[in-house]
N, C-alpha and C positions, 0 to 999 in steps of 0.2 A: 346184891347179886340176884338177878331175875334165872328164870329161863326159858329155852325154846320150847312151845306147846305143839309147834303145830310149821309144817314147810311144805312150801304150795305151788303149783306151776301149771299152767294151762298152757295145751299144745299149739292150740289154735287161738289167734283174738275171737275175743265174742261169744265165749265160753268161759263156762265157769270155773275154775282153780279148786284145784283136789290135790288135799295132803298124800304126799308119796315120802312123807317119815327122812329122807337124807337127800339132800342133791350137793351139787359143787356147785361154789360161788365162782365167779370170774371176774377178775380186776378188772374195772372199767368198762363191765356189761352187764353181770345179774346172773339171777339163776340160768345152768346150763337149759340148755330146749323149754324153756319159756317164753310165751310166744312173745312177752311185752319187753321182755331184755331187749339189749343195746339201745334204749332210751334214753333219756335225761333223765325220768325217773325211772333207774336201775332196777330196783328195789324197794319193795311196799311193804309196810311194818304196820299191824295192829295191835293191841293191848287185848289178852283174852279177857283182863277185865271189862272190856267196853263192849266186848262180843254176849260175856257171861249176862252182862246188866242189859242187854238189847235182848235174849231169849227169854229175859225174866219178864219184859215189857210186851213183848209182842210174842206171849206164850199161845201156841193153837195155830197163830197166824202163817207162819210158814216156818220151814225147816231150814235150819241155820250150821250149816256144819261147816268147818275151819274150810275158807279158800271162795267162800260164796261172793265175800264185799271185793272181792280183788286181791285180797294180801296174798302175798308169799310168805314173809314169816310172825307166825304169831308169840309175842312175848308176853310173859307168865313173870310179874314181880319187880319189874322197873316202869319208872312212870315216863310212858311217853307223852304226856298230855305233857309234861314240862318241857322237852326237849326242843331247844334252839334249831334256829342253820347255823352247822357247822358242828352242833352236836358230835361226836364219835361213839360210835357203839361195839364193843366187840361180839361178835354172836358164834359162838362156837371159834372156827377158824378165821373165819372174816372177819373183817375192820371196811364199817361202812362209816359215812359222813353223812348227813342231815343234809338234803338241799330242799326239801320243799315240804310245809308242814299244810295237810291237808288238800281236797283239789276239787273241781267242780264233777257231779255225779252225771255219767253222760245219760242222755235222753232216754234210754230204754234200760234203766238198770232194772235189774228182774227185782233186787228187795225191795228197791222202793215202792213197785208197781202192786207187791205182795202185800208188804209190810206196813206202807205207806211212810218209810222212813227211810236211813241209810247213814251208817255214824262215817263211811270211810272220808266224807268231804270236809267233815268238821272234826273226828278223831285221828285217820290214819295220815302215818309220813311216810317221804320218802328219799332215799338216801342212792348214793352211789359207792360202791363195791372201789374201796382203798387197799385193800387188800384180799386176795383169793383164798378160796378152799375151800373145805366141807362143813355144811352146819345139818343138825342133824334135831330132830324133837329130843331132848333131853339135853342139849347141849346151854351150857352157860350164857348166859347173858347180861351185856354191863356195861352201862358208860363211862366210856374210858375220859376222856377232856369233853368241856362244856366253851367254849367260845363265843357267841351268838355275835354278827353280823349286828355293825352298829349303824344308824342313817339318821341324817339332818337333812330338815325340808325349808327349804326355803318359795315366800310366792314374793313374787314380783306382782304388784299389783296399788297401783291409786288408789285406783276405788273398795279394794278391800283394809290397805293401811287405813285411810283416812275414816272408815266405817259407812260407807254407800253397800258395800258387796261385801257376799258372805265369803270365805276362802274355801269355796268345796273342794277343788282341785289340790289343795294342800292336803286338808280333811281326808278325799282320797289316798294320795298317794299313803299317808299314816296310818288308814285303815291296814290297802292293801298289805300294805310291809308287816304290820305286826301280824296279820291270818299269816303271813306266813316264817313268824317266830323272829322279825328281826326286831331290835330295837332301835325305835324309834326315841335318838338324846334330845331330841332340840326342834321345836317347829318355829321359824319368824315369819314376819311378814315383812314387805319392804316396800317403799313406790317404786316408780319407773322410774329408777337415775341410777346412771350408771357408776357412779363412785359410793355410792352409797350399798349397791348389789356387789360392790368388789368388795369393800370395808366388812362387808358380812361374810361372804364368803372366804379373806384371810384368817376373819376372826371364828369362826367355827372348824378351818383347816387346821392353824395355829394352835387352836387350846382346847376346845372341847374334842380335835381328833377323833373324827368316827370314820369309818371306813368307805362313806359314799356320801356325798351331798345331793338331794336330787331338787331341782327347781324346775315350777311351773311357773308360765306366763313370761312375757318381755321377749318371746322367740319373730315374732313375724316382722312384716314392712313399716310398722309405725315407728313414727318419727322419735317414741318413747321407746318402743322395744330397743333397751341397748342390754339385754342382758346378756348373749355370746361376747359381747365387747368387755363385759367384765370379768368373763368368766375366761375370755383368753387373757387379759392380763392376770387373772391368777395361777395363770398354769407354770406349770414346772415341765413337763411333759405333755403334749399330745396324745390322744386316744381315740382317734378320728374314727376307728370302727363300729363303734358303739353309736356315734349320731348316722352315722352311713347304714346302720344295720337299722336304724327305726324308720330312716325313710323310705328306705326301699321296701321295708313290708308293710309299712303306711301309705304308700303309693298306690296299692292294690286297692286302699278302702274310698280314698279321694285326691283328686287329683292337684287340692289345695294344699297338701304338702309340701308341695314344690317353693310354696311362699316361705315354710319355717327355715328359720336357721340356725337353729339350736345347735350346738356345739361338747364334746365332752373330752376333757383334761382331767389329766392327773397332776394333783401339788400334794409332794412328798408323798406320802400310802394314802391318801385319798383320792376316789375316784369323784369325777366332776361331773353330773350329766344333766345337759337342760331338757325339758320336758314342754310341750304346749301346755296352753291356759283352760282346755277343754275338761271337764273329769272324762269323758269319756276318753279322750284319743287319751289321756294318762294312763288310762287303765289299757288301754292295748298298747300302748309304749311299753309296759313294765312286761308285761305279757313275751315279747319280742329280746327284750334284755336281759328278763332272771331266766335259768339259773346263769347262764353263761359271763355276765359279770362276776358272778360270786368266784369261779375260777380266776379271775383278773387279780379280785382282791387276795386269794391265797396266795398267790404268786405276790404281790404287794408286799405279803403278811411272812412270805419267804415259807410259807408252808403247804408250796404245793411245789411240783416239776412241773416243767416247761409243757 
């Protein structure tokens, strides 16, 4: 059992977040009159352990008081460096959920520019508001269920099966996912054939069952890209929003998008999503689809409303 040290809200973006001791949570937005609520991320959580250990470090340097890195609330006694997606936390009255562990520090943070550091891209998470109400500094804190978000990666690739090429784009995709607390059961590799990319993907839906399959490479016009072809034979369902939503915000970056054709199904409570072969466009794929898949998969998981 932890608890609340510290509840933060800045009125304006682009200012700094100052302890005002109690506010009201809101289902499905974050603290009331905070300027960053009705986000994706709801709600910003630090460990006052990770704050107390960064004034010990950067004692002289600058002045660190509850609300500087961004958070709204600061906990006192439960380990959030452990904490999954999908995590559950109860904080006073609220019931928040885990959707994003960690995030990038935007260009002009004032600690880093102070300090020359900034723990909230590598310590702090952030959660969405499951439940309303008041949290207050002294209020209880505590993870209530531990879940984490399970993914299997698969690359389609000759030249990385056969050992020509390295699989960075796989490498990616596993990085990205575990910074942000999911795990990663199963990484393969596979050539370009298409009964062979169906065979792997029954056989990781089937039995090692994790909540998302994501695959790079075998998406464009070559005569060997058949990976959508086996990734619609393994479907059970359609999920045509999730490849509709990467290309239209990949469209914006180049206009050779229009070649992929990456596809994403669902067989049984797995979600299916092809990915290109690029590390980069993987990493702005993922960018485009979390968190907003992870709602897919609670609904999958029957533990979310519609």
């Amino acid at each position: 059992m932890g608890k609340i040290r510290a509840v933060c809200i800045s009125e304006k973006k682009g200012t700094v977040k100052r302890d005002i001791g109690r506010c009201l949570v809101i289902k499905g937005y974050g603290l009331a009159n905070d300027a960053h609520a009705g986000s994706e991320r709801q709600v910003s959580l630090l460990a006052a352990e990770s704050i107390d250990d960064f004034r010990r470090r950067t004692e002289g340097r600058a002045d660190i008081p509850y609300g500087v890195f961004g958070e709204n609330l600061v906990t006192d006694g439960i380990s959030l460096k452990e904490c999954t997606i999908g995590t559950r936390i109860r904080c006073g009255e609220a019931l928040l959920e885990v959707m994003q562990i960690g995030k990038t520090c935007h260009t002009n943070c004032e600690i880093r520019n102070i300090a020359g550091d900034c723990i909230m891209p590598r310590e702090g998470i952030f959660a969405k508001v499951l439940e309303g109400g008041y949290v207050s500094a002294g209020d209880d804190a505590r993870i209530v269920t531990e879940k984490p978000l399970s993914v299997c990666v698969l690359t389609a690739s000759d030249r990385a099966y056969y050992g020509g090429y390295e699989d960075i784009s796989g490498s990616r995709i596993r990085h990205i996912c575990e910074e942000r607390g999911i795990s990663v059961t199963e990484s393969v590799i596979v050539p370009d054939d298409e009964d062979t990319v169906y065979e792997q993907l029954v056989r990781l839906t089937d039995e090692v069952c994790p909540d998302m399959i994501l695959t790079t490479g075998g998406t464009g016009f070559s005569m060997r890209d058949r990976v959508p072809e086996a990734t619609l034979r393994a479907a059970g369902r359609m999920a045509p929003g999730i490849a509709e939503a990467i290309r239209a915000e990949s469209l914006k970056i180049t206009p050779h998008v229009m070649l992929s054709r990456g596809t994403s199904v669902i067989r049984g409570r797995t979600v299916i999503i092809n990915l290109p072969g690029s590390p980069k466009a993987v990493e702005e794929c993922l960018d485009v689809i979390f968190p907003t898949v992870f709602h897919g998969i609670k609904l999958l998981r029957g533990e979310a409303d519609k």
